[in-house]
Short mmCIF file of the C-alpha atoms (twelve columns), coordinates in Angstrom:
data_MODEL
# 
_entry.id   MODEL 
# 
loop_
_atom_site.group_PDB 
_atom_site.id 
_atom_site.type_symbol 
_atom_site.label_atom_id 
_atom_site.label_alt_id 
_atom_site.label_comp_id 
_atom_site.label_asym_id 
_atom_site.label_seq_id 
_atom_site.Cartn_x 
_atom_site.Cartn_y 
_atom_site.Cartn_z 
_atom_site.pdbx_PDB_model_num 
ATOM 1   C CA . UNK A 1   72.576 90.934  115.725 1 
ATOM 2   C CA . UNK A 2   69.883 89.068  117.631 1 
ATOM 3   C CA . UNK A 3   66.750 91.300  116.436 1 
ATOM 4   C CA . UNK A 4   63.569 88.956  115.909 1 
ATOM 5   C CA . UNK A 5   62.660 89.861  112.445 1 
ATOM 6   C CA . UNK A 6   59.092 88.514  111.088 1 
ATOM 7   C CA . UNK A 7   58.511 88.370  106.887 1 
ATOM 8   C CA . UNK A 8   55.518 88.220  105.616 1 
ATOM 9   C CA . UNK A 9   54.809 87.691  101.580 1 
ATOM 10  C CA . UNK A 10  52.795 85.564  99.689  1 
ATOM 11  C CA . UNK A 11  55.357 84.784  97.242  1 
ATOM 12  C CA . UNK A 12  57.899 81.621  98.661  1 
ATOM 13  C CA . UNK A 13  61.087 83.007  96.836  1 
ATOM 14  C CA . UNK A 14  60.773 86.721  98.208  1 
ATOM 15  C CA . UNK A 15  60.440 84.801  101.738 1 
ATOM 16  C CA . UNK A 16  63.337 83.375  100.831 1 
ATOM 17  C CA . UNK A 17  65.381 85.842  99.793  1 
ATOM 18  C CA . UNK A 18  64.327 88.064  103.002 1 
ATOM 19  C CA . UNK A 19  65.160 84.880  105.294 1 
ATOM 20  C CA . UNK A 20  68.526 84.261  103.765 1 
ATOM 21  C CA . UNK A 21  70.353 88.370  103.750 1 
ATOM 22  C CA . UNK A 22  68.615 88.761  107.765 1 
ATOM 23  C CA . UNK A 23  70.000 85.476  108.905 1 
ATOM 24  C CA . UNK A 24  73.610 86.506  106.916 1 
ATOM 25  C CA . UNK A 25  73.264 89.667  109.259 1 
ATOM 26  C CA . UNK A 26  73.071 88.003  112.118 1 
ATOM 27  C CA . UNK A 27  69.042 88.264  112.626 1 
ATOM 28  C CA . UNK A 28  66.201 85.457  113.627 1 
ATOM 29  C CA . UNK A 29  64.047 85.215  111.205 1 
ATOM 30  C CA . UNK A 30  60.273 83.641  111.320 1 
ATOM 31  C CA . UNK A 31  57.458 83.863  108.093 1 
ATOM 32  C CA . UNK A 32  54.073 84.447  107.237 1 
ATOM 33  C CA . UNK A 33  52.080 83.604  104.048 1 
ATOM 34  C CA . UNK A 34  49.495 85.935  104.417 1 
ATOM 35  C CA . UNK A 35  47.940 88.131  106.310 1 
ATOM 36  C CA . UNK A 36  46.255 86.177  108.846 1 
ATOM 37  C CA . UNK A 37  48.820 84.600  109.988 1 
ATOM 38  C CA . UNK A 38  50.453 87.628  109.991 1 
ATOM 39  C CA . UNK A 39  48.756 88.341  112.366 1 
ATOM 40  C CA . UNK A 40  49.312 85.295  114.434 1 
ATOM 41  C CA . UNK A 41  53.142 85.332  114.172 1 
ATOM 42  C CA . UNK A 42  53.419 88.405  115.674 1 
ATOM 43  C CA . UNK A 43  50.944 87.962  118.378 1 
ATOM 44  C CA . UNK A 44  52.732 84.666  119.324 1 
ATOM 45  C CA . UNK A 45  56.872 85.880  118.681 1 
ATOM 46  C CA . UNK A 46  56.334 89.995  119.524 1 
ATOM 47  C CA . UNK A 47  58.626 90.617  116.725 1 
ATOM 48  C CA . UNK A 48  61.637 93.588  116.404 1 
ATOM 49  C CA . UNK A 49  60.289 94.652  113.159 1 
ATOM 50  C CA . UNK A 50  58.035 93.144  110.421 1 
ATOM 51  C CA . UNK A 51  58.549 93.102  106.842 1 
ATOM 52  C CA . UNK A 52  55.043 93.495  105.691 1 
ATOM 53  C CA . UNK A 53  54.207 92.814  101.478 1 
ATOM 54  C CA . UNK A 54  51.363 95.363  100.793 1 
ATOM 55  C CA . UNK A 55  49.662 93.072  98.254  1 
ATOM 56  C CA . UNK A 56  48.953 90.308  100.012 1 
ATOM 57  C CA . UNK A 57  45.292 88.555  98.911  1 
ATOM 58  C CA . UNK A 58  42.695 88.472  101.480 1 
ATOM 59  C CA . UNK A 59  44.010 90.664  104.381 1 
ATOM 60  C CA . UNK A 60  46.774 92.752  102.282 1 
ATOM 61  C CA . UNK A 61  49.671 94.274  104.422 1 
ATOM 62  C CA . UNK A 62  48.048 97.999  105.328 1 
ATOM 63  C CA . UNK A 63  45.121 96.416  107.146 1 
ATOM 64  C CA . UNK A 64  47.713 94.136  108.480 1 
ATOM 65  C CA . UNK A 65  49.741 97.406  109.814 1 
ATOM 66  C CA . UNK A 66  46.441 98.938  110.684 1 
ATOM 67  C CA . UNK A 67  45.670 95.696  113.292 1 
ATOM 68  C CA . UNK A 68  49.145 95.573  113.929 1 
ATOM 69  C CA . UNK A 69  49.216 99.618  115.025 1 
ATOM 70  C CA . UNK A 70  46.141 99.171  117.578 1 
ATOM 71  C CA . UNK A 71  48.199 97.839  120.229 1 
ATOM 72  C CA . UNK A 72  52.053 98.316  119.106 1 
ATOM 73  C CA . UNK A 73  54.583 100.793 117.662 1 
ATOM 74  C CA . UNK A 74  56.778 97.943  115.910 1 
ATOM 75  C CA . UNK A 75  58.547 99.310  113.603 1 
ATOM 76  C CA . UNK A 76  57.173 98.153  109.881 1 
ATOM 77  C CA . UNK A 77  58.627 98.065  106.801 1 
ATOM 78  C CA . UNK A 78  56.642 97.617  103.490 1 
ATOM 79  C CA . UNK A 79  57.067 95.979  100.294 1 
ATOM 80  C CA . UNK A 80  55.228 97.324  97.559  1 
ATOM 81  C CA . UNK A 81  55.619 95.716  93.985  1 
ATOM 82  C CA . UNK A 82  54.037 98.621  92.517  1 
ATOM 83  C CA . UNK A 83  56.153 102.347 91.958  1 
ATOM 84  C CA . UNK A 84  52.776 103.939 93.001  1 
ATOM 85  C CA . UNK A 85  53.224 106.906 95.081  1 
ATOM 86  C CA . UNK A 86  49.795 106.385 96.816  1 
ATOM 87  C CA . UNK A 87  50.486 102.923 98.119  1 
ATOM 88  C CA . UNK A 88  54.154 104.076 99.513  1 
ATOM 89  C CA . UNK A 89  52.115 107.511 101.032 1 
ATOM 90  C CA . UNK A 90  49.166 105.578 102.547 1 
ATOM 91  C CA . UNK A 91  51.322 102.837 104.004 1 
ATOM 92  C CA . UNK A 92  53.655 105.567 105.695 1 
ATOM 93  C CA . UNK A 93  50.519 107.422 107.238 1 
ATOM 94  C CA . UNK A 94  48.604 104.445 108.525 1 
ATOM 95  C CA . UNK A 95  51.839 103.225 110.402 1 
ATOM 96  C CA . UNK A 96  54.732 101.780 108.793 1 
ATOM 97  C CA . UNK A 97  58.261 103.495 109.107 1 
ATOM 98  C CA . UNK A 98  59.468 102.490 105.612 1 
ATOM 99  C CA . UNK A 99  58.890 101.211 102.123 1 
ATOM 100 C CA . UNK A 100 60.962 99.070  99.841  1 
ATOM 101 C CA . UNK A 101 59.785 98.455  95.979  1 
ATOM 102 C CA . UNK A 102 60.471 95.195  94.110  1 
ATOM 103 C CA . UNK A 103 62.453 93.853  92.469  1 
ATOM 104 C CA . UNK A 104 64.638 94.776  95.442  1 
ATOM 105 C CA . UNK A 105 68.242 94.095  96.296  1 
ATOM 106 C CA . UNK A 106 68.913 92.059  99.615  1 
ATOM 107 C CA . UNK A 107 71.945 94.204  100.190 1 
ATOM 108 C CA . UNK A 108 69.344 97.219  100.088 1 
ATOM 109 C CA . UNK A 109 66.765 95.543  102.221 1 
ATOM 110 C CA . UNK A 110 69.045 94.940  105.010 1 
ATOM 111 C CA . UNK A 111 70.533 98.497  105.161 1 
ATOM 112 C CA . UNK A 112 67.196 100.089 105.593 1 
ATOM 113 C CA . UNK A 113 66.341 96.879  108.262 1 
ATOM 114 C CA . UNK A 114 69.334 97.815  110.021 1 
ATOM 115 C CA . UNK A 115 68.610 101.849 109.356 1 
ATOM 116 C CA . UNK A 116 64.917 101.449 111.159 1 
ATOM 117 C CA . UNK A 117 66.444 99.325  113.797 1 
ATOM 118 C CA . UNK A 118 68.777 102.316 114.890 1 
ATOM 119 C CA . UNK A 119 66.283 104.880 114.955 1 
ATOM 120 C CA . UNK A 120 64.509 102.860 117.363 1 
ATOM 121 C CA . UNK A 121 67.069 102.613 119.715 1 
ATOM 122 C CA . UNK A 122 67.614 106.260 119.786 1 
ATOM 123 C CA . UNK A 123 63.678 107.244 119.973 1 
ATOM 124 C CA . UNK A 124 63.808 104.762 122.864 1 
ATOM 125 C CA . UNK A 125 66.732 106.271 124.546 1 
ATOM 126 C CA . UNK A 126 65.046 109.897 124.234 1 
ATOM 127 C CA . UNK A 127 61.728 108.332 125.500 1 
ATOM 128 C CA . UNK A 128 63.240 106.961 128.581 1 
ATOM 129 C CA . UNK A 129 61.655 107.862 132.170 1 
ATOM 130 C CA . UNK A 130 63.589 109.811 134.680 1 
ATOM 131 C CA . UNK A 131 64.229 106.650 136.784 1 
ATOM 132 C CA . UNK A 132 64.911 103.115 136.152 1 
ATOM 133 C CA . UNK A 133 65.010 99.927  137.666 1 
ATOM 134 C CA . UNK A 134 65.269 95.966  137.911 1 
ATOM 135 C CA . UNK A 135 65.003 93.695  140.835 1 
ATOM 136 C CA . UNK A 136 67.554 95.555  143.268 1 
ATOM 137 C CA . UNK A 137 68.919 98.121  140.850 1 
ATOM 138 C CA . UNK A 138 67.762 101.515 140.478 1 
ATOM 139 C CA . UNK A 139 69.457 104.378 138.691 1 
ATOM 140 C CA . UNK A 140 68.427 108.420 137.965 1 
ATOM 141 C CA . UNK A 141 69.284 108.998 134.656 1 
ATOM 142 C CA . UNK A 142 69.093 112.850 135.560 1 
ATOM 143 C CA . UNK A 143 71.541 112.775 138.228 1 
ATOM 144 C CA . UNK A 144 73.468 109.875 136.647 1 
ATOM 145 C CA . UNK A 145 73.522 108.133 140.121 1 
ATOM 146 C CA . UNK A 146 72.954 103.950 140.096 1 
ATOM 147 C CA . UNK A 147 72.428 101.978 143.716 1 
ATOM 148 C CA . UNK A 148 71.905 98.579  144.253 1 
ATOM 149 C CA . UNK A 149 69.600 97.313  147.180 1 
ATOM 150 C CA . UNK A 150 69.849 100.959 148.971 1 
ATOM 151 C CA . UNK A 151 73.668 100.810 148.257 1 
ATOM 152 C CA . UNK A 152 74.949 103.720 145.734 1 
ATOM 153 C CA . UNK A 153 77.512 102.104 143.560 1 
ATOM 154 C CA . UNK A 154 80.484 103.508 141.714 1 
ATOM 155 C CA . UNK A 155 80.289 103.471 137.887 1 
ATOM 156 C CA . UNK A 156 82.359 104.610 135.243 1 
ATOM 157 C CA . UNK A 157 80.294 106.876 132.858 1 
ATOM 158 C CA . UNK A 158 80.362 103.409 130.266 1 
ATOM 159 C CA . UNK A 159 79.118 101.670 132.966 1 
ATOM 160 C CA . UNK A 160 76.697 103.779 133.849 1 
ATOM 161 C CA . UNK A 161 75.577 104.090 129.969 1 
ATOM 162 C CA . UNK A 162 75.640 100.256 129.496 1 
ATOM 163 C CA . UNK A 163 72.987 99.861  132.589 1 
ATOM 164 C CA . UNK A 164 70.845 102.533 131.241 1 
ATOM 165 C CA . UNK A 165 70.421 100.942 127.850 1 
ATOM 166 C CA . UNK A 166 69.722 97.202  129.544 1 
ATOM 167 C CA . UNK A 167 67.094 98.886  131.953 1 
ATOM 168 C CA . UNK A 168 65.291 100.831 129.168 1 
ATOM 169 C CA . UNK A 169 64.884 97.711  126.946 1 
ATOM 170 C CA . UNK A 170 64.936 94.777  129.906 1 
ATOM 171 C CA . UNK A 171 63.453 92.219  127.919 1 
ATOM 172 C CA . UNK A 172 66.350 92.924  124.850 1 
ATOM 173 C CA . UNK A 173 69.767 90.772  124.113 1 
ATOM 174 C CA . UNK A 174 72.287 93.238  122.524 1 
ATOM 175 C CA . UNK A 175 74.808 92.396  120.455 1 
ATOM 176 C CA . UNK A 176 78.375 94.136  121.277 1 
ATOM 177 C CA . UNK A 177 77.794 96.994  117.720 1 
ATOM 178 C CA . UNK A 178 74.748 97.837  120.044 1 
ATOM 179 C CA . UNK A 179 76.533 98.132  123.552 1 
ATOM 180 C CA . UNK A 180 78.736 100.441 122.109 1 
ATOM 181 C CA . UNK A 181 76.288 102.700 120.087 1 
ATOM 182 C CA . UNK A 182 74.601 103.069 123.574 1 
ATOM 183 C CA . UNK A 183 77.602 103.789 125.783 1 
ATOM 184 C CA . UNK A 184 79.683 105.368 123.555 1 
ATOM 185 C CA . UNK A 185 77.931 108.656 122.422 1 
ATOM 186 C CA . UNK A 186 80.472 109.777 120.251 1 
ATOM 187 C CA . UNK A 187 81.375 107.904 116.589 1 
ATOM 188 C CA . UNK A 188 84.238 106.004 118.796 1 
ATOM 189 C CA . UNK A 189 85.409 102.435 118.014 1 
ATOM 190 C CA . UNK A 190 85.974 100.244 120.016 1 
ATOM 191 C CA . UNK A 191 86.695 96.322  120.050 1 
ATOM 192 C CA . UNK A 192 84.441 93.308  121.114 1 
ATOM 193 C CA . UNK A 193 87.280 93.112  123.686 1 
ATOM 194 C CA . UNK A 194 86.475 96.376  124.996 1 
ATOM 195 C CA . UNK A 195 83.464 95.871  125.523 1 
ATOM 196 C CA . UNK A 196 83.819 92.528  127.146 1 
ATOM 197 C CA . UNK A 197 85.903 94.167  129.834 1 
ATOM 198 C CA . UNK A 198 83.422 96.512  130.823 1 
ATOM 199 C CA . UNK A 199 80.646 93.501  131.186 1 
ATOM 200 C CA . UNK A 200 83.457 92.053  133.473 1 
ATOM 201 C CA . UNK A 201 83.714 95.083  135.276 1 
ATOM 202 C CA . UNK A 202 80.046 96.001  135.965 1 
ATOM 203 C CA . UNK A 203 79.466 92.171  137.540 1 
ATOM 204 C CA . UNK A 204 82.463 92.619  139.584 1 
ATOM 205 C CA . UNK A 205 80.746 95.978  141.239 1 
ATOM 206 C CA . UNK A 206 77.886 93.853  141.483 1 
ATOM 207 C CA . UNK A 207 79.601 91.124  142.743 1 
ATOM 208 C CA . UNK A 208 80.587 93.020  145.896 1 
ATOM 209 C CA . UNK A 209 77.307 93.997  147.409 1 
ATOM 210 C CA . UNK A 210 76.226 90.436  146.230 1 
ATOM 211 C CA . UNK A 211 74.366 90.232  143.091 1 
ATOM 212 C CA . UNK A 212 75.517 87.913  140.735 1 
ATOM 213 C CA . UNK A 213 73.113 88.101  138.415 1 
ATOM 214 C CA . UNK A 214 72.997 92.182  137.112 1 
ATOM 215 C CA . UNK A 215 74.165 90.899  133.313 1 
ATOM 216 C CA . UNK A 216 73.286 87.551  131.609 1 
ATOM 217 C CA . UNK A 217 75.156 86.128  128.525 1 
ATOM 218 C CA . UNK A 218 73.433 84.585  125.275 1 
ATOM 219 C CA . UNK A 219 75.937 83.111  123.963 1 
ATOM 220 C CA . UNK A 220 77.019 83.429  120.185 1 
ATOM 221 C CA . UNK A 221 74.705 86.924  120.609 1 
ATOM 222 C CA . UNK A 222 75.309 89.149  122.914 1 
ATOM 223 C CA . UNK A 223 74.283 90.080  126.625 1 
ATOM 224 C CA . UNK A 224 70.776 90.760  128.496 1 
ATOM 225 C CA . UNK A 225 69.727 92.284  131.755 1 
ATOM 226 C CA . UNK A 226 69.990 89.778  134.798 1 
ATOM 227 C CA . UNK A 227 67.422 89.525  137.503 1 
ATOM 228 C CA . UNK A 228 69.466 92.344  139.423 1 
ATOM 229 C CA . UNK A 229 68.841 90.429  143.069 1 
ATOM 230 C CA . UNK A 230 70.490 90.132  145.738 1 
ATOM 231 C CA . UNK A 231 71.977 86.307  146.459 1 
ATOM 232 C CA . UNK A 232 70.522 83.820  148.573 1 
# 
């Protein structure tokens, strides 16, 4: 997956043992000490989701989430070394989407990483405007119609479901596991293959009213919204 996940603890080995399970699942991982720099790692890399250690000296992790939640809905998850029901309640209703205790097992940690990350790709689809668009492109989600540069253009209902889920996160790379929870609406399963073909597909529609740039590749990740313009 290609999620930017920040970490923040004081303690070196929890960093480490956070760093090592995300990067075995495929994530980019970046650290924090405390909670100042926190702070500054996340204003600097605009993170996926932030691990965030409650007890933390100095600036401890729910004033952290409380800066944090004045100008962004990142989804947080807290560590807590404590089994105290107050610390897990408070850091819940100030902001943060989940709560992990320690000791912890990296096997959990990364399930409910992965768990949060889900949810918000489907708030996001739900969220999404009644119209969408990127350079050229323009779709209506409502009447499932896509056009390119005034020209309507004929999509498969994949297609179609691919586009939508590059134009409501443009700035995103998806992996392929992504792609397919977005287009695919039922539990379906489907190869990397499959999914490659409808890439190839969707630039070859673009292709023909001249846009060769509607889907970028990152390689050894996944794909991104182009530019969506017409060529020179």
């Amino acid at each position: 997956m290609s999620q930017r996940i920040l970490a923040v603890d004081d303690d070196l080995h929890i960093r480490e043992v956070i760093r090592v399970a995300l990067r075995k699942a495929e994530m980019t991982v970046t650290e924090a000490r405390d909670g100042r720099e926190a702070l500054a790692r996340f204003a600097a890399d605009r993170p996926d989701l932030v691990i965030l250690d409650i007890g933390m000296p100095e600036l401890d992790g729910l004033e952290v989430c409380r800066q944090i939640r004045k100008s962004s809905n990142v989804p947080i998850l807290f560590l807590t070394a404590r089994d105290d029901e107050i610390d897990r309640v408070l850091g819940l209703e100030i902001g943060g989407d989940d709560y992990v205790t320690k000791p912890f097992s990296p096997r959990e940690l990364v399930a409910r990483v992965n768990a949060i990350l889900r949810r918000v790709v489907a708030r996001d689809m739900d969220a999404e405007p009644e119209a969408l668009a990127q350079g050229a492109l323009s779709i209506d989600v409502v009447q499932h119609v896509a056009a390119f540069a005034g020209t309507p253009l004929r999509l498969t209902a994949i297609e179609f479901g691919i586009l939508k889920a590059f134009l409501v996160r443009p700035t995103a790379v998806f992996s392929r596991e992504q792609i397919m929870s977005a287009a695919y609406q039922l539990n379906i399963q489907v190869s990397d293959r499959t999914i490659d073909s409808h890439i190839r597909n969707i630039r070859a529609k673009f292709a023909a009213v001249d846009c060769d740039n509607v889907i970028e590749t990152v390689h050894g990740v996944g794909f991104r919204l182009g530019r969506c313009e017409k060529q020179a």
